[in-house]
MMTF fields as JSON, N, C-alpha, C and O atoms, coordinates in Angstrom:
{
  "mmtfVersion": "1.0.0",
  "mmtfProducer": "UNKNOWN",
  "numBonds": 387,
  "numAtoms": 388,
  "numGroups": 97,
  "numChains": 1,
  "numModels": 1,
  "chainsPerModel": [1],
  "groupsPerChain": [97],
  "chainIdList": ["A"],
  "bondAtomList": [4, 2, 8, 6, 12, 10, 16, 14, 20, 18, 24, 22, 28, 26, 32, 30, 36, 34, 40, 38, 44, 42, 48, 46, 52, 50, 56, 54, 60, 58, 64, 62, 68, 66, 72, 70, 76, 74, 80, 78, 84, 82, 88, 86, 92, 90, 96, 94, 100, 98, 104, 102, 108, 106, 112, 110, 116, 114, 120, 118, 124, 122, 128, 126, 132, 130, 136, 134, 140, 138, 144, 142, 148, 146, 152, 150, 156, 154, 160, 158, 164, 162, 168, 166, 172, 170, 176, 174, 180, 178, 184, 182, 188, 186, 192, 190, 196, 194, 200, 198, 204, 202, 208, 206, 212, 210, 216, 214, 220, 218, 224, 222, 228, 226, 232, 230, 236, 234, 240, 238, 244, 242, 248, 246, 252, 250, 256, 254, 260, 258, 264, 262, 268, 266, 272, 270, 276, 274, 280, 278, 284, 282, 288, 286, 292, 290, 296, 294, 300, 298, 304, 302, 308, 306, 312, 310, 316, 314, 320, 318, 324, 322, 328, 326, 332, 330, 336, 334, 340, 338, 344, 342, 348, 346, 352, 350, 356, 354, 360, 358, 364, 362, 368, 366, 372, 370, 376, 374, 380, 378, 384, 382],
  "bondOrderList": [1, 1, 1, 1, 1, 1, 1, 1, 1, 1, 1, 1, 1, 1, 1, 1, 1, 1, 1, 1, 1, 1, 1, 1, 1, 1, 1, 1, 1, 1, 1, 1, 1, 1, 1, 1, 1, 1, 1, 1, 1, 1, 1, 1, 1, 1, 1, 1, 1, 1, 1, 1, 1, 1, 1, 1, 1, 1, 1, 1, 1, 1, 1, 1, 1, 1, 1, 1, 1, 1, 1, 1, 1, 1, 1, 1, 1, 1, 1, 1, 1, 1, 1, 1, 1, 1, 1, 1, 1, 1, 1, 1, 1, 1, 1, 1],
  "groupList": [{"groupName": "UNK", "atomNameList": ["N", "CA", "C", "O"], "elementList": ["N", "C", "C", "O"], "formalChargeList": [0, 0, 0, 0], "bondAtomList": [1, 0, 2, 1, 3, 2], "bondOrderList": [1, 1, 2], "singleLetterCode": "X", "chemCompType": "L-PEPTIDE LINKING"}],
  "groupTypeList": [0, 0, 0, 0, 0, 0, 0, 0, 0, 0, 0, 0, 0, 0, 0, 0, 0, 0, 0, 0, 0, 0, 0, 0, 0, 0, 0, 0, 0, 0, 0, 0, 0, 0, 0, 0, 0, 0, 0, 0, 0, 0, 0, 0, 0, 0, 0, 0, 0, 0, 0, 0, 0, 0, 0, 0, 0, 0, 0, 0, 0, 0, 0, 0, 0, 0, 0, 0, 0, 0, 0, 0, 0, 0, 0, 0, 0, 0, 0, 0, 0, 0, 0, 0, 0, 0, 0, 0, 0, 0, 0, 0, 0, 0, 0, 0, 0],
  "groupIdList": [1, 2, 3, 4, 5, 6, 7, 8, 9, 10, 11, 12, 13, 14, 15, 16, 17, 18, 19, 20, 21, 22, 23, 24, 25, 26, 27, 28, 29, 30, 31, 32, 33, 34, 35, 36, 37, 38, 39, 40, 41, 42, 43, 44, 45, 46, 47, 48, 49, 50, 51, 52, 53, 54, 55, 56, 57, 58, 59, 60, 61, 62, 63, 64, 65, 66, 67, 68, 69, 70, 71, 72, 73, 74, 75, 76, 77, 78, 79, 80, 81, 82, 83, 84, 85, 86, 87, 88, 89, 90, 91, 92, 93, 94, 95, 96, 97],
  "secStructList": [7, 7, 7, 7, 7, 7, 7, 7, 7, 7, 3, 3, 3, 6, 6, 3, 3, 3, 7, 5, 7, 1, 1, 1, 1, 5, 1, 1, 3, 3, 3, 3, 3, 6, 6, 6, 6, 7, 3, 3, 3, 3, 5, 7, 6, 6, 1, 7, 7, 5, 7, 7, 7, 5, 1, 1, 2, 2, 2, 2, 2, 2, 2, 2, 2, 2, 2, 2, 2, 2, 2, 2, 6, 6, 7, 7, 2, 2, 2, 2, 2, 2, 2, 2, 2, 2, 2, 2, 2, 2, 2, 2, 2, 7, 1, 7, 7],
  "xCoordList": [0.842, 0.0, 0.889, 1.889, 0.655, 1.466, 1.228, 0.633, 1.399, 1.576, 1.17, 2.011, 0.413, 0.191, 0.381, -0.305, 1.694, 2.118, 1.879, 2.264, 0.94, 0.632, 1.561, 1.982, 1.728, 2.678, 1.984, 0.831, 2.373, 1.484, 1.991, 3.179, 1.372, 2.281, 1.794, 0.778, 2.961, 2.75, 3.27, 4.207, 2.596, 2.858, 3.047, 2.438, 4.606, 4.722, 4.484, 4.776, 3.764, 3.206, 4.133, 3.528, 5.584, 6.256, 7.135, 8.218, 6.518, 6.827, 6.003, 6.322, 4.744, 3.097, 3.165, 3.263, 3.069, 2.864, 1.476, 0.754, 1.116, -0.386, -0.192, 0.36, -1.055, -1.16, -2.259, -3.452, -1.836, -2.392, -3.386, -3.191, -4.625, -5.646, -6.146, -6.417, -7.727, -9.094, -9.533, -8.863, -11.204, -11.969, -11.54, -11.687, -11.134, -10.875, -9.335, -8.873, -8.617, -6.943, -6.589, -5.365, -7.316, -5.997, -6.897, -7.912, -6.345, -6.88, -7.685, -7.716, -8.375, -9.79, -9.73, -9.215, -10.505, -10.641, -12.013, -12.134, -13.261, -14.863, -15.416, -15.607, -15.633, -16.42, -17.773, -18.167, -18.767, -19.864, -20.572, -21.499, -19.759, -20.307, -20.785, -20.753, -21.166, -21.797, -23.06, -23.726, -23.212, -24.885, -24.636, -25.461, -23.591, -23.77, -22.809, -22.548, -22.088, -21.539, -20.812, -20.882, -19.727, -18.753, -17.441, -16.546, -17.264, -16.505, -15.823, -16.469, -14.742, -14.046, -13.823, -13.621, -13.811, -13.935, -12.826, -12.827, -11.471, -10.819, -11.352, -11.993, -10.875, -11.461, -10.322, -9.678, -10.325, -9.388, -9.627, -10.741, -8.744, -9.319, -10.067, -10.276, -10.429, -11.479, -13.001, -13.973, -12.988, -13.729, -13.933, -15.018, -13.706, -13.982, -13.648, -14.261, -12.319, -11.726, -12.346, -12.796, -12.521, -13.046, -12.068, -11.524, -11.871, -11.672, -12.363, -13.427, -12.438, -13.355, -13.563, -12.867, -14.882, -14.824, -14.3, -14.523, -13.082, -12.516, -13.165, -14.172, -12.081, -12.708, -12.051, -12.792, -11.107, -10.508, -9.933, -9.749, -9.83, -9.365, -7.825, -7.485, -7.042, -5.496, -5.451, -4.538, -6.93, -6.357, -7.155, -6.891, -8.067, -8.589, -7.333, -7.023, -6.594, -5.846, -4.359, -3.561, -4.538, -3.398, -3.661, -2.955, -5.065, -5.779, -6.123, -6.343, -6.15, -5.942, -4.468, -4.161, -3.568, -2.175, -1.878, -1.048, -2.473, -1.971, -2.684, -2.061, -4.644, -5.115, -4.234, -3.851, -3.721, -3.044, -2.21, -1.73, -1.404, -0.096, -0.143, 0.747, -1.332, -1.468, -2.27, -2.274, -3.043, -3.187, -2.082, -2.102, -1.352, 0.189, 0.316, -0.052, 0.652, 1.454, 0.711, 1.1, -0.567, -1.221, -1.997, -2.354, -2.219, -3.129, -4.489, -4.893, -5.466, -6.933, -7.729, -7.11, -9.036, -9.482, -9.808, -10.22, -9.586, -9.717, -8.231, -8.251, -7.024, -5.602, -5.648, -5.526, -5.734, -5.75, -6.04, -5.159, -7.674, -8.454, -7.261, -6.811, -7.339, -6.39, -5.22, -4.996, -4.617, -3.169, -3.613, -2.922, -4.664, -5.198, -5.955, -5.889, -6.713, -6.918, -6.079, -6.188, -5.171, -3.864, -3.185, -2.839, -3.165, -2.555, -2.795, -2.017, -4.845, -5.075, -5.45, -6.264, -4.983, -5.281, -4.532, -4.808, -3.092, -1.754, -1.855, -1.486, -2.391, -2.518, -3.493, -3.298, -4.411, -5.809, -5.438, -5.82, -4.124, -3.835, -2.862, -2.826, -1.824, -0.489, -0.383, 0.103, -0.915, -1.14, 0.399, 0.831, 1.15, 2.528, 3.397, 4.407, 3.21, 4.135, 4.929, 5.762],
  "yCoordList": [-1.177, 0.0, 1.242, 1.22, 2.184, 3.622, 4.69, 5.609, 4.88, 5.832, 7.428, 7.798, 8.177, 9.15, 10.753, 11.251, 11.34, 12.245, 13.637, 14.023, 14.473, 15.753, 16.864, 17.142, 17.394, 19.079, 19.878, 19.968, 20.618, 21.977, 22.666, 22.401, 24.155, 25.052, 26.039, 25.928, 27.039, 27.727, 29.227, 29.242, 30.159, 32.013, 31.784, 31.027, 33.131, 33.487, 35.148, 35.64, 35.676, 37.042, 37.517, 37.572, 37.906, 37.976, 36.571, 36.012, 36.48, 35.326, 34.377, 33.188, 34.862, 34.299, 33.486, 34.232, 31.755, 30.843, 31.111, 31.194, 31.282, 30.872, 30.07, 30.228, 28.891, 27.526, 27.712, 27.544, 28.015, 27.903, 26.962, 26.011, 26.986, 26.115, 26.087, 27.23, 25.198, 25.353, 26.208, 26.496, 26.654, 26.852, 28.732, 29.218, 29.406, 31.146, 31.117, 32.244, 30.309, 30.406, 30.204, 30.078, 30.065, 29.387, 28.89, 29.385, 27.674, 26.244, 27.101, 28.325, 26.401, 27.26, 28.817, 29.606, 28.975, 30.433, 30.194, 29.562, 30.835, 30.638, 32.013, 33.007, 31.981, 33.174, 33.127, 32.404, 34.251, 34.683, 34.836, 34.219, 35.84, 36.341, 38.026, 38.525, 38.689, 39.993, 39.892, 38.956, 41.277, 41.741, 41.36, 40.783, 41.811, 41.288, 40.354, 40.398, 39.189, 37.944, 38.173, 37.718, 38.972, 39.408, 39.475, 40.172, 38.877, 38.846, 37.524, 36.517, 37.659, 36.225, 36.019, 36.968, 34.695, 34.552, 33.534, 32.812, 33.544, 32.067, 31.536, 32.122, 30.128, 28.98, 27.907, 27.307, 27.901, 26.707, 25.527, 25.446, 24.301, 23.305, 22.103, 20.988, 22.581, 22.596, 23.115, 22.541, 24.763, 25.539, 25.702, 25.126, 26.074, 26.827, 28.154, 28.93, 28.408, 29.793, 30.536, 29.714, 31.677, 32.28, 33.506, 33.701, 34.297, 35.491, 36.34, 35.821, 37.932, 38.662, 38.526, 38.394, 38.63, 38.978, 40.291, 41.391, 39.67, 40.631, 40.702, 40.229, 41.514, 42.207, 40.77, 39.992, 40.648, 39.768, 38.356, 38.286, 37.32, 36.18, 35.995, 35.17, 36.835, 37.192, 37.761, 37.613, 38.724, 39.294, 38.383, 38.527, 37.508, 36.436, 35.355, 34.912, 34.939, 34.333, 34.468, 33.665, 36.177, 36.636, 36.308, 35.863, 36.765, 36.95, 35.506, 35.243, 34.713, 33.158, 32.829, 32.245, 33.144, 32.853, 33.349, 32.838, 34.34, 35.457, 34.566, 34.062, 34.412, 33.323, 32.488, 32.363, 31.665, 30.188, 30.443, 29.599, 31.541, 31.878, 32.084, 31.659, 32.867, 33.01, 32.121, 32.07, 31.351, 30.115, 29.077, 28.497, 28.907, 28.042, 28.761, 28.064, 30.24, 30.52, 30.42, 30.531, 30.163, 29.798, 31.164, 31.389, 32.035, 32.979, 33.094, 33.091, 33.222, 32.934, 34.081, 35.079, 33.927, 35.26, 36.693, 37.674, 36.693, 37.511, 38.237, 39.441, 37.587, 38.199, 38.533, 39.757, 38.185, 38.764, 39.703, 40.501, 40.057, 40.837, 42.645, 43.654, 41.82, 43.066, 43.917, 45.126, 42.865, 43.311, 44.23, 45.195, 43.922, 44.827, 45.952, 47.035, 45.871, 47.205, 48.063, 49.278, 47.506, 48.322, 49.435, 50.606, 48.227, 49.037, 50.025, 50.913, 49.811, 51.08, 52.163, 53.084, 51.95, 52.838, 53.814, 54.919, 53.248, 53.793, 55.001, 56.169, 54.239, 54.712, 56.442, 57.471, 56.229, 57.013, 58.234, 59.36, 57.635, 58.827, 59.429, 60.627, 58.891, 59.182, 58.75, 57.622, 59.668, 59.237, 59.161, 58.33, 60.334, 60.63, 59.952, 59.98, 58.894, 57.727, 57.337, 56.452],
  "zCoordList": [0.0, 0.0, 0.0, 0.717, -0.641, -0.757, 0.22, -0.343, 1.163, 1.561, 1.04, 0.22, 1.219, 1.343, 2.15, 3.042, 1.373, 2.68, 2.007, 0.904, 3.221, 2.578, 3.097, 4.22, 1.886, 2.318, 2.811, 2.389, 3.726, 4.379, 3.83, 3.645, 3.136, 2.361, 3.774, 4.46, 3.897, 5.471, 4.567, 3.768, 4.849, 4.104, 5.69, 6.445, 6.062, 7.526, 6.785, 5.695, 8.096, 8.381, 9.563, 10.634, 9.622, 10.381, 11.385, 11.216, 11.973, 13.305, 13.194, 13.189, 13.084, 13.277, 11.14, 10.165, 11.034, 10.213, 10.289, 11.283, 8.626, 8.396, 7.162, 6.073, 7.942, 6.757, 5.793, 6.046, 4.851, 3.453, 3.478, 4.234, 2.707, 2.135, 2.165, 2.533, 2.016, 2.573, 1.359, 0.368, 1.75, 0.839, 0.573, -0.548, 1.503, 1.715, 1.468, 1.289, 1.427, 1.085, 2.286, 2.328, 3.81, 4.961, 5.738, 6.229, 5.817, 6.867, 7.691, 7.565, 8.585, 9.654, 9.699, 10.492, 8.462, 8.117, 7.479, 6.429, 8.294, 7.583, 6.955, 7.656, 5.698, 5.199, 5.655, 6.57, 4.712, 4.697, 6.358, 6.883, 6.829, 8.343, 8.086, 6.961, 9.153, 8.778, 8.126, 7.685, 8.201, 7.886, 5.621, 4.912, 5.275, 3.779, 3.158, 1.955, 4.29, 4.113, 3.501, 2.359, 3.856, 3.53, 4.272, 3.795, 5.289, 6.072, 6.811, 7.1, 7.006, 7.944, 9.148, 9.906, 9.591, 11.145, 10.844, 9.847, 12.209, 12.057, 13.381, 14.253, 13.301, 14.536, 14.616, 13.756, 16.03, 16.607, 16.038, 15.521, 15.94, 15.694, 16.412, 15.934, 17.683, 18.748, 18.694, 19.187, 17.73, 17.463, 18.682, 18.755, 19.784, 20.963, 21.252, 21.985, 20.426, 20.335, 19.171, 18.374, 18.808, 17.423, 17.614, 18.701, 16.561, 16.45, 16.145, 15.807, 16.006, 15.103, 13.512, 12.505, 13.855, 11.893, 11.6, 12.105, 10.081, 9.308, 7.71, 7.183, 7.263, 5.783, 4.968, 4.367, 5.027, 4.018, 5.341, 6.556, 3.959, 4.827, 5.356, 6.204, 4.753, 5.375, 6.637, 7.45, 6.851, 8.247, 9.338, 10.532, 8.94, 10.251, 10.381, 11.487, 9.101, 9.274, 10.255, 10.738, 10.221, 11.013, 12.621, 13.526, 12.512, 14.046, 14.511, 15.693, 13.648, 14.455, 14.679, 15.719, 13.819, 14.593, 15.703, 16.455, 15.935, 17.156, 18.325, 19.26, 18.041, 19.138, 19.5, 20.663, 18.28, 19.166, 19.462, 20.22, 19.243, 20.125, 21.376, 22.113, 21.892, 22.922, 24.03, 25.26, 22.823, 23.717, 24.07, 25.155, 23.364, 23.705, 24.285, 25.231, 25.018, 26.277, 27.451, 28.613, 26.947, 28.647, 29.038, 30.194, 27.985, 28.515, 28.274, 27.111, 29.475, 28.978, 28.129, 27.759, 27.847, 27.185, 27.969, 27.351, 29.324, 30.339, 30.074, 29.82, 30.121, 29.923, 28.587, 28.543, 27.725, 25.917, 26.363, 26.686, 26.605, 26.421, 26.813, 26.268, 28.282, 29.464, 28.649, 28.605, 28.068, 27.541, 26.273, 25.948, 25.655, 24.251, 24.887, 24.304, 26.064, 26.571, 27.062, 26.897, 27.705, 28.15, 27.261, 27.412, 25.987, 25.022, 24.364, 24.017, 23.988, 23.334, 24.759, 24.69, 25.497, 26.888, 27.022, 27.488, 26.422, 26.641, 25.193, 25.069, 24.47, 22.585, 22.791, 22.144, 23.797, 23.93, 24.432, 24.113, 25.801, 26.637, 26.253, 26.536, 25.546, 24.954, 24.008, 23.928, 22.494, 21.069, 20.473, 19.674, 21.122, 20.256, 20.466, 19.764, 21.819, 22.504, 21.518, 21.71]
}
């Protein structure tokens, strides 16, 4: 019997690997969300995690690498959240930072 071995083709967006494929151009990346189904959502391969819906499927794809990154370090959605408020907190009070 032959063996069957599949290539992952992986585009890196800096640090953050996004695996190519699927029906939108990258593995758990779902279209037709929003009011005119136009938009992308990525998902764990659990589907327990989601991201926001974006405009195009490159930038959910970004925003799921970033999820599982931060789920490999062990931070929950209470700490994400904190550290992205912090930031535009810092952005709000001190634009010229």
């Amino acid at each position: 019997m032959k063996e069957r071995v599949r290539e992952v083709e992986i585009e890196r967006h800096g640090e953050l690997k996004l695996i190519l494929g699927g029906k939108h151009g990258y593995q758990r990346v779902r279209g037709g969300l929003g009011p005119n189904k136009d938009q992308y959502q990525g998902y764990t391969k659990d589907k327990k995690n989601t991201t926001a819906a974006f405009k195009t499927p490159r930038e959910a794809a970004i925003a799921l690498a970033e999820l599982e990154r931060d789920l490999a370090a062990g931070l929950n959605k209470a700490a994400r959240k904190k550290s992205k408020t912090d930031a535009c907190m810092h952005l709000r009070f001190y634009p010229n930072a």
